[in-house]
Backbone as CSV, one residue per row, in Angstrom:
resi,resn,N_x,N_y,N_z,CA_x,CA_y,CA_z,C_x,C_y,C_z
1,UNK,-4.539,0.562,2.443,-5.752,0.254,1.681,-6.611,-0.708,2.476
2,UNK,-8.013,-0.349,2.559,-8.847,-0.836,2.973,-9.191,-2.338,2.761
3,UNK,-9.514,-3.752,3.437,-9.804,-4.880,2.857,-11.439,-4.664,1.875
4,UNK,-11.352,-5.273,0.686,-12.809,-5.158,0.809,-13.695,-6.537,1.622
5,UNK,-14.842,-5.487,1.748,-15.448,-6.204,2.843,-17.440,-5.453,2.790
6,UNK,-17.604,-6.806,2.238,-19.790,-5.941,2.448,-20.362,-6.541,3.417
7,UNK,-19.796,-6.733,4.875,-20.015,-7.180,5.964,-20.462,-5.529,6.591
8,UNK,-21.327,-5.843,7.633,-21.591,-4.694,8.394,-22.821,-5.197,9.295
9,UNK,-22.763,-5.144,10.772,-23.689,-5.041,11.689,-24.257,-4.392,12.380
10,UNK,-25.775,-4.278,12.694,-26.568,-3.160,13.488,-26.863,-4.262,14.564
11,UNK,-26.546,-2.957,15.710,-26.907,-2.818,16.817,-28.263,-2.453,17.486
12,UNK,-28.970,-3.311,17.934,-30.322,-2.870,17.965,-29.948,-1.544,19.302
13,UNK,-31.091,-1.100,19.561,-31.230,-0.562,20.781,-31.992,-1.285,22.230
14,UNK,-31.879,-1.652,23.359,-32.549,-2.090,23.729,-32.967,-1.310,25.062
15,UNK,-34.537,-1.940,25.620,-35.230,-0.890,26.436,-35.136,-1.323,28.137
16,UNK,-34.620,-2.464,27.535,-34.218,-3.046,28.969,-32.980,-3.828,28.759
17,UNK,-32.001,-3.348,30.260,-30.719,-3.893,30.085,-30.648,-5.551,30.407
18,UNK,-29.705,-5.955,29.219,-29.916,-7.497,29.455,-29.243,-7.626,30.564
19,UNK,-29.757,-9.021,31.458,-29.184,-9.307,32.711,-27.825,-10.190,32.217
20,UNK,-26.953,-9.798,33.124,-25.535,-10.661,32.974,-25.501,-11.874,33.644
21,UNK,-25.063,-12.508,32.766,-25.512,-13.856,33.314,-26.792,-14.869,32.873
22,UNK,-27.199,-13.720,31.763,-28.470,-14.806,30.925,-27.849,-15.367,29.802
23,UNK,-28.788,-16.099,29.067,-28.871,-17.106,28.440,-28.769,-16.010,27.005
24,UNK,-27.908,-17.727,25.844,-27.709,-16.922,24.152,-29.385,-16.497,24.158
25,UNK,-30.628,-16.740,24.177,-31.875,-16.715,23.669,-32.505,-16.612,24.543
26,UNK,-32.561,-15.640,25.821,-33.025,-15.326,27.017,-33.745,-14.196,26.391
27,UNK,-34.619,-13.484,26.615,-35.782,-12.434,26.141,-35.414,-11.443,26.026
28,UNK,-34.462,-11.265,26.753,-33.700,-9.853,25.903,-33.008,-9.421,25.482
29,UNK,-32.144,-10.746,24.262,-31.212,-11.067,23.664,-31.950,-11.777,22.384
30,UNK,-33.365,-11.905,22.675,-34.091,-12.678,20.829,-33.870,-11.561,19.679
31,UNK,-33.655,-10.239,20.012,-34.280,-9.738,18.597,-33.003,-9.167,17.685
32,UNK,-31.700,-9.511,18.881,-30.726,-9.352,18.519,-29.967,-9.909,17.369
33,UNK,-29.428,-9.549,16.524,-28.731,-10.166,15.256,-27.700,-10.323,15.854
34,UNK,-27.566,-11.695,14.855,-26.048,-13.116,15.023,-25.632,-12.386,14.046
35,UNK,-23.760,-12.372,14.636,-22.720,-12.122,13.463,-21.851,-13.432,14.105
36,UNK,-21.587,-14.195,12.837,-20.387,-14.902,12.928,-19.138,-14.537,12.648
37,UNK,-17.759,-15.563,13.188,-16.322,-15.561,12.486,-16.256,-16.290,11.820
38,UNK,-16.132,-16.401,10.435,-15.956,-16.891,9.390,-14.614,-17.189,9.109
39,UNK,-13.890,-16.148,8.812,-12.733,-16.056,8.213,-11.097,-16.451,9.303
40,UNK,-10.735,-17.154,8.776,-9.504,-17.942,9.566,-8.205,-18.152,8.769
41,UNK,-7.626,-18.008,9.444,-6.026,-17.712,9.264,-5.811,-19.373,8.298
42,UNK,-4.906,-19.218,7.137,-4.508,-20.595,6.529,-4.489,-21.606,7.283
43,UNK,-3.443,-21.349,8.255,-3.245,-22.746,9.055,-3.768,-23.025,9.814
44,UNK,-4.957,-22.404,10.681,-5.799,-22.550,11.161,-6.668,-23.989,11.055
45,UNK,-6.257,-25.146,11.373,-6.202,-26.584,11.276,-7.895,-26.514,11.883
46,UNK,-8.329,-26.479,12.922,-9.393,-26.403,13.533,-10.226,-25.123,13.902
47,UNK,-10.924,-25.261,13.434,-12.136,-23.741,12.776,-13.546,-24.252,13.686
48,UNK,-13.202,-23.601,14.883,-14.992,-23.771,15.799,-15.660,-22.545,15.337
49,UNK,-16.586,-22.718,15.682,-17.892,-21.659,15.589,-18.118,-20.743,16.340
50,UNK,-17.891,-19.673,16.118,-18.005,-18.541,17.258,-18.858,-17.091,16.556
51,UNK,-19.856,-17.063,17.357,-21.139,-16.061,17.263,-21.180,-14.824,18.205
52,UNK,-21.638,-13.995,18.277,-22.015,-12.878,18.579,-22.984,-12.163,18.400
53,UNK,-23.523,-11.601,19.547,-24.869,-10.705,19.259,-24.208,-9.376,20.536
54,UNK,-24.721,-8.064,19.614,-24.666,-6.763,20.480,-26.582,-6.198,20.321
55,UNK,-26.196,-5.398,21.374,-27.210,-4.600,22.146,-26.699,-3.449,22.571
56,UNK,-27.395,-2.002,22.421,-26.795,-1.131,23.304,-27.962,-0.391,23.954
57,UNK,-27.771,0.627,24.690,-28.856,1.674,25.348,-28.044,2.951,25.732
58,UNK,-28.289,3.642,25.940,-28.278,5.073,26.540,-26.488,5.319,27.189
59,UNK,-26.458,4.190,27.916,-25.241,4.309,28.593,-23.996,3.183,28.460
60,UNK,-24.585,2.194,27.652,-24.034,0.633,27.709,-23.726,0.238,26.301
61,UNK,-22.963,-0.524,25.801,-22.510,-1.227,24.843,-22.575,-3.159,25.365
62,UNK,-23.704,-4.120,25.122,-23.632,-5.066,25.571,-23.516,-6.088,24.395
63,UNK,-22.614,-7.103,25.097,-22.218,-8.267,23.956,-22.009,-9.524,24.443
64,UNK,-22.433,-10.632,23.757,-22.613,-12.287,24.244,-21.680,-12.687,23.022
65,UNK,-20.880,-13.636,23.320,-20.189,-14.613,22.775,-20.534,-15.855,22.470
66,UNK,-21.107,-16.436,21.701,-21.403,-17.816,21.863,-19.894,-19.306,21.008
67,UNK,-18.983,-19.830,21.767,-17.989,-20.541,21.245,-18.550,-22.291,21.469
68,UNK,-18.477,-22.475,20.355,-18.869,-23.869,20.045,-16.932,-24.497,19.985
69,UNK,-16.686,-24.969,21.325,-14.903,-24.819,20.864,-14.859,-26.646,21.397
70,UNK,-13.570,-26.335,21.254,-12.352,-28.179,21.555,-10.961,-27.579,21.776
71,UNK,-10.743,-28.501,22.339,-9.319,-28.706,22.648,-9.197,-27.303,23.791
72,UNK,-9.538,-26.813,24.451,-9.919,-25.569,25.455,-8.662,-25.692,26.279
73,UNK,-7.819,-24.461,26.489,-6.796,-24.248,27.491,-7.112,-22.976,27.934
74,UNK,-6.967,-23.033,29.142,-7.153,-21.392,30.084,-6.490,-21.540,30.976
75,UNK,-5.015,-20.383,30.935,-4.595,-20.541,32.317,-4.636,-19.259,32.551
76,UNK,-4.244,-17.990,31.907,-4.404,-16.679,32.664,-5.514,-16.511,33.601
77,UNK,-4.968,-15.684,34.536,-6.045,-15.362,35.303,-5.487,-13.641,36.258
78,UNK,-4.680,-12.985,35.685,-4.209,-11.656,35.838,-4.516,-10.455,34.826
79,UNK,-5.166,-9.489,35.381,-5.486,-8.349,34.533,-4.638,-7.920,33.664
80,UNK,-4.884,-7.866,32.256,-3.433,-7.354,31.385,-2.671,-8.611,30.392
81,UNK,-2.642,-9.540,31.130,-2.199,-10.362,30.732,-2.150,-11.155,29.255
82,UNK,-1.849,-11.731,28.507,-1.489,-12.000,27.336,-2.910,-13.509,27.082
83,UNK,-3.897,-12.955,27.206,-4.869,-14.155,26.868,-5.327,-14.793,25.718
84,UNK,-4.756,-13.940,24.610,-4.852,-14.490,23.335,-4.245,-15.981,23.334
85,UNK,-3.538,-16.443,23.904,-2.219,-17.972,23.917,-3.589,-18.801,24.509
86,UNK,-4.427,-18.155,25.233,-5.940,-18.886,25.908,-6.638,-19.029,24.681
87,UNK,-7.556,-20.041,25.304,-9.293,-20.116,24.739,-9.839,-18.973,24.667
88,UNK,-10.164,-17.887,23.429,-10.083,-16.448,24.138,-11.317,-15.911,22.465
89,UNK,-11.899,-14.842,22.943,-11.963,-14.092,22.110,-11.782,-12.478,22.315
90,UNK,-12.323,-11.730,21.547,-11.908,-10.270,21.688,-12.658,-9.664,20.695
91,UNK,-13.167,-7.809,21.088,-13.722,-7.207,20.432,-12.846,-6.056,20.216
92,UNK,-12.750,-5.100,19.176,-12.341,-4.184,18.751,-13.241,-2.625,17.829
93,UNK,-12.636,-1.884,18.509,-14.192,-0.736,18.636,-13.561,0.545,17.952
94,UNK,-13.673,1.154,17.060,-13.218,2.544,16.713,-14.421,3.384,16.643
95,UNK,-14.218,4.095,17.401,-15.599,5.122,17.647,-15.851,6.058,16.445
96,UNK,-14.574,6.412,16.165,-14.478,7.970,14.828,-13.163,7.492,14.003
97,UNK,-13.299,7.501,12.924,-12.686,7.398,11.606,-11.292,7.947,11.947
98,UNK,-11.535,9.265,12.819,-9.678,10.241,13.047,-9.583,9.813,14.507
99,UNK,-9.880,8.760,14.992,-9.524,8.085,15.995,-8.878,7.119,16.500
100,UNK,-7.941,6.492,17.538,-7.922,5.489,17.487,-8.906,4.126,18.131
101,UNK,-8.701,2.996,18.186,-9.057,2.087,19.174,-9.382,1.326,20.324
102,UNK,-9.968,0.997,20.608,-9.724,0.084,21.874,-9.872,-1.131,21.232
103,UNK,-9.427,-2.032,22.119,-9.357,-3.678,21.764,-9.769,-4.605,23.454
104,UNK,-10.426,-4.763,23.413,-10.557,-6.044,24.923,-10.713,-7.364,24.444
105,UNK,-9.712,-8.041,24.809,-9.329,-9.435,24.515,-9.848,-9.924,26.221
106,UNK,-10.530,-11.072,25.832,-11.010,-11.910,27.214,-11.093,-13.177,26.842
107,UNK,-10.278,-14.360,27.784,-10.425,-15.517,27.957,-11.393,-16.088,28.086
108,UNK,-11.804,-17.432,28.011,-13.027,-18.455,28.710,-13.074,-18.166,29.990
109,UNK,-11.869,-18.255,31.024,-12.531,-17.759,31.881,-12.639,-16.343,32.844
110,UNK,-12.662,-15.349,31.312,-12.982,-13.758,31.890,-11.901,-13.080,32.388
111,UNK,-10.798,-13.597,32.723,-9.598,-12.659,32.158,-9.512,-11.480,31.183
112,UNK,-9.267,-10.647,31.512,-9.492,-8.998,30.533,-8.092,-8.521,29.960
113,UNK,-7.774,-7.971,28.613,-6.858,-7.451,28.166,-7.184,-6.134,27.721
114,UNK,-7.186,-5.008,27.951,-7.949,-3.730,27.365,-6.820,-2.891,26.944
115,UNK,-6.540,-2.462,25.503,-5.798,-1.775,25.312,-6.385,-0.868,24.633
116,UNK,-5.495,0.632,23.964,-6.232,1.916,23.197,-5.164,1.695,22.541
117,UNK,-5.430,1.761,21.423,-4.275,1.928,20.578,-4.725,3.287,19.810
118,UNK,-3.877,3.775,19.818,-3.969,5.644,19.432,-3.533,6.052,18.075
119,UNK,-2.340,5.160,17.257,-2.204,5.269,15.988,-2.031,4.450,15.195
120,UNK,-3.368,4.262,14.696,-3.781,2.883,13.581,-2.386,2.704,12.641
121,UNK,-2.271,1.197,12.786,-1.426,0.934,11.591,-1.680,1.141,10.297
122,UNK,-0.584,1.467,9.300,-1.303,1.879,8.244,0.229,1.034,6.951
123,UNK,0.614,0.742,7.910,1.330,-0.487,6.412,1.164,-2.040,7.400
124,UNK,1.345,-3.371,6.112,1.002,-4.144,6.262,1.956,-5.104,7.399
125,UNK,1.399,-5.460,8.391,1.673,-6.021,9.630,2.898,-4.594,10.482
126,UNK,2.282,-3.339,10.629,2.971,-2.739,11.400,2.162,-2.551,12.448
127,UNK,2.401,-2.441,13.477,1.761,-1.909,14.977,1.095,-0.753,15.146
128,UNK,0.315,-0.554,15.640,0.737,0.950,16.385,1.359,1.773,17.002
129,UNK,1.278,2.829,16.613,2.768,3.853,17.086,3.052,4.004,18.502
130,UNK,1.957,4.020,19.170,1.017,4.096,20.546,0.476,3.099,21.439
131,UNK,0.658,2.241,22.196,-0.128,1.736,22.770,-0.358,1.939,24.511
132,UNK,-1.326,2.354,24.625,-1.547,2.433,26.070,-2.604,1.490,26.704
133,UNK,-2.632,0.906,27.527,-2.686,-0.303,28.529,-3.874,0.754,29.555
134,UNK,-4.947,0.161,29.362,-5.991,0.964,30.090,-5.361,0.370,31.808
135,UNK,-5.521,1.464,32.833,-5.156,0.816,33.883,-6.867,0.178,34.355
136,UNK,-6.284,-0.263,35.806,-6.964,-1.163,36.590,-8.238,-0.405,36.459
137,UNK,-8.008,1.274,37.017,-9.483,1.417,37.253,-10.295,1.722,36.394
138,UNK,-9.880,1.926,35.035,-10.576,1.686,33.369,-11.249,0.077,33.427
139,UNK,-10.075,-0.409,33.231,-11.015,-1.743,32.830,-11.797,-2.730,33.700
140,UNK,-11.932,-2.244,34.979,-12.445,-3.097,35.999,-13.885,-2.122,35.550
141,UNK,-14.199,-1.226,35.430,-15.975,-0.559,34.183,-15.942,-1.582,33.296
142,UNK,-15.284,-2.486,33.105,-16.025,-3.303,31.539,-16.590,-4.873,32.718
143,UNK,-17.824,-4.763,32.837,-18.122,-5.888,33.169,-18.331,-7.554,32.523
144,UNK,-17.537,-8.358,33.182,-17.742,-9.983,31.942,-18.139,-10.893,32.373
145,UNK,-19.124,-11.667,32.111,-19.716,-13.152,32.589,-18.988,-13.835,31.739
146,UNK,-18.693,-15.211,32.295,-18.648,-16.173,31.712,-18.993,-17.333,32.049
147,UNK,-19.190,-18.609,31.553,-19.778,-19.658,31.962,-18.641,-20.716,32.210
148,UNK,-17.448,-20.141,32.315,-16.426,-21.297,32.468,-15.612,-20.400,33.836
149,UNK,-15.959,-20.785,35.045,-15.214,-20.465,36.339,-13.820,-21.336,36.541
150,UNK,-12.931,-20.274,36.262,-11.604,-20.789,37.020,-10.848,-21.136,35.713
151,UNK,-9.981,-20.941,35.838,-8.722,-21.760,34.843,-9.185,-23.289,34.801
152,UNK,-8.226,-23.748,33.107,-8.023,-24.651,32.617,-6.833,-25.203,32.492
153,UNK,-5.917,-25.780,33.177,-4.789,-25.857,32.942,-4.011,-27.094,32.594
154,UNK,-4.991,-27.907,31.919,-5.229,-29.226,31.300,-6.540,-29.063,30.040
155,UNK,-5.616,-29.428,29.253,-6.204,-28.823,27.811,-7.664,-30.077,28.497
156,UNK,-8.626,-29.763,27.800,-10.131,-30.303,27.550,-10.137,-30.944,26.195
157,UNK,-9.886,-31.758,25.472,-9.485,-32.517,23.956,-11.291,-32.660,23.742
158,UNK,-12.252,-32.661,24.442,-13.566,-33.287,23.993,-14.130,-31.384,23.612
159,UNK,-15.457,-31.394,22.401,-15.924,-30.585,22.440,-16.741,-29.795,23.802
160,UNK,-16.558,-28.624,23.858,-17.607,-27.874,24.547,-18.212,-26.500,24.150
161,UNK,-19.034,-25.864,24.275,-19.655,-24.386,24.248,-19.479,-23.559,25.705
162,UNK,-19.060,-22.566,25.302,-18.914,-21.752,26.238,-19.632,-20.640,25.765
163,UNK,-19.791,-19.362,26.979,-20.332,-17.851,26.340,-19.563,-17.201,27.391
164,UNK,-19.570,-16.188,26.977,-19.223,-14.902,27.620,-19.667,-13.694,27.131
165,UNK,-19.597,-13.180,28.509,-21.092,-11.581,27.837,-19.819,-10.692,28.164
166,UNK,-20.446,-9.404,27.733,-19.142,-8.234,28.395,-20.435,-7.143,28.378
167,UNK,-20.040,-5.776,29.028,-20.980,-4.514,29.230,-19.546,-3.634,29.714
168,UNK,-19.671,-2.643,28.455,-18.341,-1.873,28.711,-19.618,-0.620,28.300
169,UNK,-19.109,0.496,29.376,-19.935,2.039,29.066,-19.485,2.939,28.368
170,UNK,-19.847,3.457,27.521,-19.884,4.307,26.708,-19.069,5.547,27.342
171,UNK,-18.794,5.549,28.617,-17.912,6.528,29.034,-16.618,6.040,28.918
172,UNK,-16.357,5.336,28.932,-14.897,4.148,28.945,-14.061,4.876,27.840
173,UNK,-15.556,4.789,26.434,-14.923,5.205,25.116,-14.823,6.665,24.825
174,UNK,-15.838,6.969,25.875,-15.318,8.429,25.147,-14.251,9.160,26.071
175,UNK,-13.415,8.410,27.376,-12.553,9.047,28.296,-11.083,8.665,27.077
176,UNK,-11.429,7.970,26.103,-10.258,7.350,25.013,-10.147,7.999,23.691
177,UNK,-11.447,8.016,23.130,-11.468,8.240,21.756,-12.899,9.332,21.391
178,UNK,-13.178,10.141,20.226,-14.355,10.366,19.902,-15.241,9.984,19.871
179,UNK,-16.807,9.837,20.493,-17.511,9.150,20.443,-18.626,10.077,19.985
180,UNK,-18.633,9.934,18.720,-20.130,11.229,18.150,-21.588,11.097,18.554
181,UNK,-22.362,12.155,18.592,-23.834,10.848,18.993,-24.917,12.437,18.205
182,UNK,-25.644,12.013,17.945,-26.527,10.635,18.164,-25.633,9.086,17.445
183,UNK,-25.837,8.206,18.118,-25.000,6.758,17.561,-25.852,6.780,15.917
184,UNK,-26.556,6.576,16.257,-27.174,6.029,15.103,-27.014,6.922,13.985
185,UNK,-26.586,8.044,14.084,-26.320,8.818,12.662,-24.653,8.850,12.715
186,UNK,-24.138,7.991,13.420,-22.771,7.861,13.539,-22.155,6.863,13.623
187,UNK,-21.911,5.966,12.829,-21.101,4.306,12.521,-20.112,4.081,13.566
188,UNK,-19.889,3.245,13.829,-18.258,3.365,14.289,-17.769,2.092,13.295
189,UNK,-16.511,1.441,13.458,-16.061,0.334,12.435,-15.517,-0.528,13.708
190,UNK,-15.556,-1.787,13.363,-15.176,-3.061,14.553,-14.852,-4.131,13.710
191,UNK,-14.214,-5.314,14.794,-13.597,-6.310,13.764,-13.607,-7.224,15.284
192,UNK,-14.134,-8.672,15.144,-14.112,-9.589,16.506,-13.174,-10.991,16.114
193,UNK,-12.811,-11.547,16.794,-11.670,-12.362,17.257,-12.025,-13.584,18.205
194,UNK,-11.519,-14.756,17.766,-11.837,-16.032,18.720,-10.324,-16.365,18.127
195,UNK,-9.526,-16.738,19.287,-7.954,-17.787,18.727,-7.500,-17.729,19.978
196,UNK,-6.702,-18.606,20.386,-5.937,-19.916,20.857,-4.989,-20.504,20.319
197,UNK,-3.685,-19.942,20.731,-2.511,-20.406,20.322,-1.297,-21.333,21.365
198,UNK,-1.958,-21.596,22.163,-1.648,-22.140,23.424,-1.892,-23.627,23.656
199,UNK,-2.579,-24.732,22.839,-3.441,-25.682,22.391,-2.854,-26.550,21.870
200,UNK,-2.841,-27.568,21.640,-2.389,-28.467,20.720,-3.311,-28.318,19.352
201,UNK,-4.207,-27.544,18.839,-5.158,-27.201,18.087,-4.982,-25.359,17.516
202,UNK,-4.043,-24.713,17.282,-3.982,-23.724,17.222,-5.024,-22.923,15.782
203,UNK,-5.105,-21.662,16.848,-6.368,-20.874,15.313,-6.461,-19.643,15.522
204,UNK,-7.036,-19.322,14.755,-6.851,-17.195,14.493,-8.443,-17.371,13.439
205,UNK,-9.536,-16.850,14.082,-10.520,-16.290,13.224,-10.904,-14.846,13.560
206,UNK,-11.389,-14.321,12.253,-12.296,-12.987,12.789,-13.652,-12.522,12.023
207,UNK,-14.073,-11.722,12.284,-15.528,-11.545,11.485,-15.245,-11.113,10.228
208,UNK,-14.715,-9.757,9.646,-13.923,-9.014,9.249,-12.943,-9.486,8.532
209,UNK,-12.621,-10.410,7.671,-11.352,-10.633,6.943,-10.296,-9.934,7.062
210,UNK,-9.230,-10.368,7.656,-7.775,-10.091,7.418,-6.814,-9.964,6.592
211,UNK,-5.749,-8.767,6.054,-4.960,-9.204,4.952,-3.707,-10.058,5.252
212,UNK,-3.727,-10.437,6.801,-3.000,-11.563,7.063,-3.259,-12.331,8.482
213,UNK,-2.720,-13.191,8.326,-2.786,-14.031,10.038,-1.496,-13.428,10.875
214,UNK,-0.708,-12.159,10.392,0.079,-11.740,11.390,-0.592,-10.864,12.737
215,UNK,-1.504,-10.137,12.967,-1.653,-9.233,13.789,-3.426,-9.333,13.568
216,UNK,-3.987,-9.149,15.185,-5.354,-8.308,14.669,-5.172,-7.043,14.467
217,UNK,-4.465,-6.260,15.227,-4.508,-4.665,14.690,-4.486,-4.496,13.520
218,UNK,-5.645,-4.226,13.124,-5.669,-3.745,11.185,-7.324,-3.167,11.247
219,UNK,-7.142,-1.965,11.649,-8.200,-1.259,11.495,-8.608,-1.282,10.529
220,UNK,-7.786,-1.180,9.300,-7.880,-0.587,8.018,-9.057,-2.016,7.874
221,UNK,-8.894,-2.968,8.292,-9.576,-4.151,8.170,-11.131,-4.453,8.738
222,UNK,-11.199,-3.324,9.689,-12.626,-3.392,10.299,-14.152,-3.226,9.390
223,UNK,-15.108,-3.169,9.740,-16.131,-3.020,9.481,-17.326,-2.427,10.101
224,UNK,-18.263,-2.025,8.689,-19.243,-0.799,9.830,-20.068,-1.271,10.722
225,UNK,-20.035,-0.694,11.947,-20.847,-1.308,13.303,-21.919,-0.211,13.275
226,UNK,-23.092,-0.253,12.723,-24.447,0.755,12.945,-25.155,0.404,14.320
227,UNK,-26.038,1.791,15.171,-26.732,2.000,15.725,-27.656,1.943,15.471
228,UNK,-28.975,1.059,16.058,-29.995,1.488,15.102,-31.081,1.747,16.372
């Protein structure tokens, strides 16, 4: 069973590709709509602010992170790797309803986790049946800025803001899953992620309400992502 949820974000279209490496409010990122993470796991002691704006075009899916964070640890720095235990957030994308997922989890400092998960869980905190691990030459197509170069390997206890952009292509998703088009007469459902369990400050938020703080995989939990 579905969470309820009257959350849902449009994607503008845009006519020029934003440059990587610009700014939250750089000119071709103003007309874009803010979605926040709201919703956080009980124990979730420390609750920063973490925003998002998408953009897409013809060939691209583009997205900025904006983390208003503390207490910051980053040590991954290997493709694949387990960056959620980082300063981290992550997006999650279902193209078609009889489909499965992708998920890219990325650190502060741009570390990539890209997985497909192929058969949505469908009881409460079970996995997927499936998981396949996009290789190297999949996820090295998802391009990521970030504004924090290099590992952290001494927690940061004072506040800071970080961003990170990503540009993953629309071929990525459809070499994985259904991708119907025209977009815009075709939803897909998504659910985004900021947590850090690695910290002396540990937390789990997402846009999308959760029916628990065990797992993000919970499609059943996502929400509609429009084209417009």
């Amino acid at each position: 069973m579905a969470v309820a949820s009257e959350l849902s974000y449009v994607a503008l279209k845009t006519r020029r590709q934003p440059g990587i490496g610009g700014k939250w409010n750089s000119p071709d990122r103003t007309h874009a709509e803010e979605l926040s993470l709201t919703y956080f796991c009980e124990d979730s002691e420390f609750r920063p602010q973490t925003d998002l704006k998408l953009l897409y075009d013809a060939q691209h899916l583009y997205g900025v992170f904006r983390v208003r964070d503390q207490y910051v640890y980053c040590a991954e720095t290997e493709y694949q790797a387990d960056v959620t235990r980082d300063a981290s957030v992550a997006a999650y994308f279902q193209a078609s309803p009889d489909g499965g997922y992708l998920a890219f989890e990325m650190n502060c400092c741009g570390t990539l986790r890209a997985r497909y998960f192929e058969e949505p869980s469908v009881e409460k905190g079970a996995l997927p049946g499936r998981i396949a691990q996009l290789p190297w030459k999949d996820g090295h197509q998802v391009r990521i800025y970030t504004s924090q170069f290099g590992a952290i390997e001494s927690e940061i206890p004072e506040p800071m803001t970080w961003y990170l952009e990503f540009v993953i292509p629309f071929a990525l998703f459809e070499k994985y899953t259904i991708v119907n088009r025209p977009l815009r007469d075709n939803p897909w459902r998504a659910n985004f992620y900021k947590c850090a369990s690695r910290c002396s400050h540990p937390h789990r938020a997402s846009w999308s309400p959760l029916r628990d703080g065990v797992s993000f995989n919970q499609p059943e939990s996502f929400a509609p992502l429009y084209f417009a």
